[in-house]
Each structure stands twice: as C-alpha cells, then as structure tokens.
N, C-alpha and C positions, 0 to 999 in steps of 0.2 A: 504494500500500500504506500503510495506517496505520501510526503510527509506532512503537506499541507489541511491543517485540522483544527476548528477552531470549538469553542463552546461557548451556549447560549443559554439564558434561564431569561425567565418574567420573572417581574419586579416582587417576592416574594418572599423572599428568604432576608433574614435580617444582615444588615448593610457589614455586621463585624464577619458574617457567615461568608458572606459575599468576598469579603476580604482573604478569607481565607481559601474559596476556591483558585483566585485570583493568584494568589500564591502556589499554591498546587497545579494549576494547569503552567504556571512558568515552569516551574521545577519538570514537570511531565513532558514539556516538548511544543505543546499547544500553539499556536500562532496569534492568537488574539480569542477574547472574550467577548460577547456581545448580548446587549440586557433591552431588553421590550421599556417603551414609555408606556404607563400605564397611569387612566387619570385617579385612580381608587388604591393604589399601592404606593408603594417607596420610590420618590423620586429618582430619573434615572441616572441627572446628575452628579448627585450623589455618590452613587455606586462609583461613578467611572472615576470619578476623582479620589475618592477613598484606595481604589485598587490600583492608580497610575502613582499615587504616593506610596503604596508598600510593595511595589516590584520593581523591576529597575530593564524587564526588557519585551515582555507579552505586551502587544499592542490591545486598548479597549475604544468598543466601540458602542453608538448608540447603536440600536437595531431596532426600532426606529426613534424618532422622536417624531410627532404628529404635526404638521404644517399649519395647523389651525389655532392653539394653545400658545404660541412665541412667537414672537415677531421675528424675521430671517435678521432682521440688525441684534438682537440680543442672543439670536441662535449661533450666528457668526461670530460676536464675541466672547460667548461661555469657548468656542472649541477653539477660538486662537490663544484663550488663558490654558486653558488644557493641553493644547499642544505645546504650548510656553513650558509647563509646571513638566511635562514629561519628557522632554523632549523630542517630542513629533512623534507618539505614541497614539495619539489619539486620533478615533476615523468617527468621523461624522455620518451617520445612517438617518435616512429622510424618508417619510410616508405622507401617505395623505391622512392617515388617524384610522382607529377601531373604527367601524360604523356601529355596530351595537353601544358603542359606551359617548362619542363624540356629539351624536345630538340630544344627548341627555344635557349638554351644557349650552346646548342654543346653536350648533353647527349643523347646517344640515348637508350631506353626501349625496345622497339621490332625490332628483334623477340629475344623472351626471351630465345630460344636455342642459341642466339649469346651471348645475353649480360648478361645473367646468375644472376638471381637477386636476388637470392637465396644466390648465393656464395657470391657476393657481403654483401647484408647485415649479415650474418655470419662470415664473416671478420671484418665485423665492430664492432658486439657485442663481439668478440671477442678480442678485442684492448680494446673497453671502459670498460670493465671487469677486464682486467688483469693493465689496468692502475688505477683503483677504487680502485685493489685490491693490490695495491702498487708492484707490478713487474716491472723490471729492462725488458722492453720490447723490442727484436729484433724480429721484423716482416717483412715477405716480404710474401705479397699473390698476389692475380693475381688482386687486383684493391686498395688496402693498405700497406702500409712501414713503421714501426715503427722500428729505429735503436738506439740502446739504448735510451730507451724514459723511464725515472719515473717519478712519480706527485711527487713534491717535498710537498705539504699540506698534510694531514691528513684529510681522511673520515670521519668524527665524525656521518654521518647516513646514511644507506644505501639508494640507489637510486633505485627506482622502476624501471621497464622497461621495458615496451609495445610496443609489434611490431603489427602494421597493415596494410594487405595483404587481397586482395579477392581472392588469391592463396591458393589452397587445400594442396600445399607444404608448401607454407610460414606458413597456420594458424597452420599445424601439428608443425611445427619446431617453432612454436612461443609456443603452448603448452607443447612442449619438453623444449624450453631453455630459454622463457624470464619470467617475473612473471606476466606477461598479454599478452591479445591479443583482436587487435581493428577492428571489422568483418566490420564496414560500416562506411562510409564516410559520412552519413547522411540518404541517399534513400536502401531501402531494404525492400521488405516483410518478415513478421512471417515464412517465410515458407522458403524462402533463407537462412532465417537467421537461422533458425535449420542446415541446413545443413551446413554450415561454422562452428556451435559449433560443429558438429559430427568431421569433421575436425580437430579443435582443440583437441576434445575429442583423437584423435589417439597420438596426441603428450603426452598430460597427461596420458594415460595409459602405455606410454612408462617411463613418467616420476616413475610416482607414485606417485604422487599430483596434485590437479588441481592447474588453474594459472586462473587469472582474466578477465572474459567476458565483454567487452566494447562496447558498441555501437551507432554512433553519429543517432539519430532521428529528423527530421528536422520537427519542432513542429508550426502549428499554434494555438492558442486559443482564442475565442470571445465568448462571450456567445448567438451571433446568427450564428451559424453553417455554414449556406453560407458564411458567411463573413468570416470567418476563412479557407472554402476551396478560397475562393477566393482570399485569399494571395499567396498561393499555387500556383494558375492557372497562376500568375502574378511574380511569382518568377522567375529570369533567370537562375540563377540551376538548378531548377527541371525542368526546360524546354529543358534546353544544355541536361541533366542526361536521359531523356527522350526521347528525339532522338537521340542521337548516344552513349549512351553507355549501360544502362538498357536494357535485354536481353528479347525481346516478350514473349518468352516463359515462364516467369517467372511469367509475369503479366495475360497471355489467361487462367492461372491454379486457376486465383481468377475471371477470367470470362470477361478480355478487351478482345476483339473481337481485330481479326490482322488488319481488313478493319480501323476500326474505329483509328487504332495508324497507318497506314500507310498515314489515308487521313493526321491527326497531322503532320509526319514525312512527308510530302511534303510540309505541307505549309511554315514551319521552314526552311528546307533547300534552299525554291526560297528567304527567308528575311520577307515574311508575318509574322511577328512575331505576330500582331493583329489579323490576319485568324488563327493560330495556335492555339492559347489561346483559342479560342472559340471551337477549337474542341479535347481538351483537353478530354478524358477519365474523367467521374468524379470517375470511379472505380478505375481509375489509382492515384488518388487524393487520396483514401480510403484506398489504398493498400498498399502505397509506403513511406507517409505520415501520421504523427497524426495532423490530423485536425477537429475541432470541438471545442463544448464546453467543463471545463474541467471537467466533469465527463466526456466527450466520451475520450477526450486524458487520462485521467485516468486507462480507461480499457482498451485501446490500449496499453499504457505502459504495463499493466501487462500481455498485452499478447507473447510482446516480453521476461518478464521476462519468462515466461512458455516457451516461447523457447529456454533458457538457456543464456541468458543475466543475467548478476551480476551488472552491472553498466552504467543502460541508463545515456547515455549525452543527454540531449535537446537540440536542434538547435532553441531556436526560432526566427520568424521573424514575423514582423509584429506588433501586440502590443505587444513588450517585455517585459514591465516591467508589466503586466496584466499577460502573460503567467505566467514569474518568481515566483509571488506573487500568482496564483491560484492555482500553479502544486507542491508550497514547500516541503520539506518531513517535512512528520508525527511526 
C-alpha cells in the first residue's frame, strides 16, 4: 500500500483527546489529520490549532469548514495565523455546509437554482486568495463584500485548499481552481466515487495539472469481521446517510435489492431505530463502508485508490486506536 494516509473524525471527541490522536497519527506515519465543522459540536478551530501546537510535522486540516457561518476575510485570516503558528502545516478544507443542520440557522441550500452555491463558494475562494495574496481588496458579489480589505501579516507558506462538493459542477470547478478536491463525506462506493474523479478530471484538463483527490472512508476494523460490520450497522451516520440521503440506485448496481433498503427505510422513518439495524443490507455495509479485518480494509482502501483517490482519510469508529495502529502507512 502507498504510503499516502490520512485520518479524519467529526467534531466529537474532546479537544485534549483530539490532541492526543494528533500525536499518534504523527508518530504512526499519517500524512495529515482532518476534523468536520460542525454547528452543534466543538469548534473546529480549535482542534486544529491545539494539535498544530503539540506536533511539530503531521499536517491538519479543516474538512470542511461551511461557506455560510464566516466570512472568507476572517476564514483567510484564522489559516494565515495557523499557517504562521505551524509553519505551513495547515490546509484549508471549504464546503458549502450540512444541509440538514445549516438552515436551522437561517441559510437556506435548496433549491440550488435559487441559492446558487456554486457562485457563492467562488466568491469566497476568490477573497481568501487575493487576501493571501496581499491585494488591496474591493469586493462586492452577490453573497460577499470586501471594501478595501488587506492582510496587514505576511504569508511566509502557502495555504493548501480543498473544496468539497458531490456536485458535478462544484468537483469540475474545484479541479479547475483549488489545489484539491474532497468527493465524500465518509459513505461512497468504488464506483461513485470514479465518477466524481471523472468530474474533477474535467476541471484538471481544463487546468492542465491535476489537483489532489481526497476522500473521507468511514472505516471499521476488528480482527473478527462481524464485529467490525457491526459497528457499522450500529452507527447513527451510516444509518441517517442510509435512509435519506444515499441514492438506491447506486447501491442495486453492487446488488442491494430496493425491497430489502425500502423495508430498512421504513423502519427508521416510524423511530424503530432497533427494527432498522436488523434489517440493514449487509451489502450495503460492504459497499459503502470498509469494514472488516485489516487486511480486508486494506484492499478496500486500495480499491478506492484504483479509482483515483490520492489521499484516503479514514473515518474510524469503533476500536480506534486498533484501527489507527493496524491500517498505518508503510
């Protein structure tokens, strides 16, 4: 296995805990760590500055932070102090926000011919760029205002910067204009996930370079196989991600049956959240998910790399620090 490998968690675990993965995956080989914004949890600032202060060479990233919630001039200047404090340690990861949690605060996403989310984050990378890039900035777009705005510090290292969209527009435009792009939020088949890199693939041949393939895999590993899908079956992600947002069709093509995710997708929606579990797809566990032991997580990972993945993030849950320590790079 190549040795490029990173690890990912939601904002969930407390910030000293945090510190101490942070520390572990340096020691382990790891390539960078990367933490979900989340509006109901622990700041994700936080994390990344507590864990760029107690290591000295793992890069951290946001994964994501939500275009809605910061202004691209205060987003610009948290990651040039961060990049300051680590010495260019720090990657900026950019989305357009949850839709289930974001217009709980007044934002609204859909429908995306109104709210145009596209434009939006393009304005945004737009700002934090020319503000990096020490420009005397006057902006006015249709969701950003920058009036004479310059960073009065000094950039001493350039800042990475990852957009992540399961938009055929957004991944082209993230292969055109950022220096990565972040295709899953955790859950995705081999076979999705090719097609989000062909996506991107449109934007880099426009560029004429590629840009970096990122992808969160939400990993269980035990060295008894059921116990590792059965973290899985027990997880409330993959269960919310399962019924309403995961698209049938994606999963009938590795051979879930519709009956068998529809009987699932009513037990969830009456609150059976016990009846659901049980009738959980175990393809849909196989497909969407690396779980198992880790030689089988092992060859799953590298089946996402064959489909043009550069940079899994593992998700794990479950025994984490058994995952961490099985699945190290090489």
């Amino acid at each position: 296995m190549t040795s490029r490998l990173a690890l990912g968690f939601n904002p969930v675990i407390p910030v000293k805990d945090a510190i101490a993965v942070g520390q572990k995956a340096e020691a382990m080989g790891y390539e960078s760590l990367w933490f979900h914004e989340s509006l109901y949890q622990r700041d994700v600032v936080t994390y990344l500055s507590s864990i760029l202060l107690s290591t000295s060479r793992i890069k951290v990233a946001s994964g994501v932070l939500n275009t809605f919630t910061r202004h691209p001039i205060t987003v610009a200047a948290t990651f040039a102090s961060l990049s300051e404090l680590s010495g260019g340690r720090a990657i900026l990861g950019l989305g357009l926000g949850s839709f289930p949690t974001v217009p709980k605060i007044g934002y609204r996403i859909f429908p995306v011919s109104e709210t145009r989310p596209l434009k939006r984050i393009s304005e945004f990378i737009r700002i934090v760029n020319g503000f990096w890039g020490g420009e005397s900035l006057s902006f006015k777009g249709e969701f950003f205002t920058a009036e004479n705005v310059k960073y009065e510090g000094k950039l001493e290292h350039r800042v990475p910067l990852y957009l992540a969209s399961l938009s055929p527009k957004t991944l082209a435009f993230a292969g055109r204009h950022a220096d990565g792009a972040i295709l899953s939020p955790a859950l995705s088949t081999v076979k999705a996930t090719e097609r989000m890199v062909e996506q991107v693939r449109k934007g880099e041949r426009r560029r004429g370079t590629p840009v970096d393939r990122v992808s969160y895999l939400l990993t269980s590993v035990d060295d008894d196989e059921s116990k590792a899908k059965e973290v899985i079956r027990n997880f409330y992600f993959f269960l919310y991600q399962l019924s309403d947002v995961i698209k049938p069709e994606v999963l009938v093509e590795y051979g879930v049956q519709l009956e068998e995710l529809e009987r699932f997708r009513a037990a969830w929606k009456k609150g059976d959240s016990e009846g659901a579990k049980k009738l959980v797809p175990d393809a849909a566990i196989e497909t969407l998910a690396i779980a198992g032991t880790p030689a089988q997580a092992r060859a799953r990972i590298e089946e996402y790399r064959r489909a043009g993945i550069d940079l899994p993030v593992l998700m794990p849950i479950g025994n984490v620090n058994y995952a961490i320590e099985a699945l190290a790079p090489d």
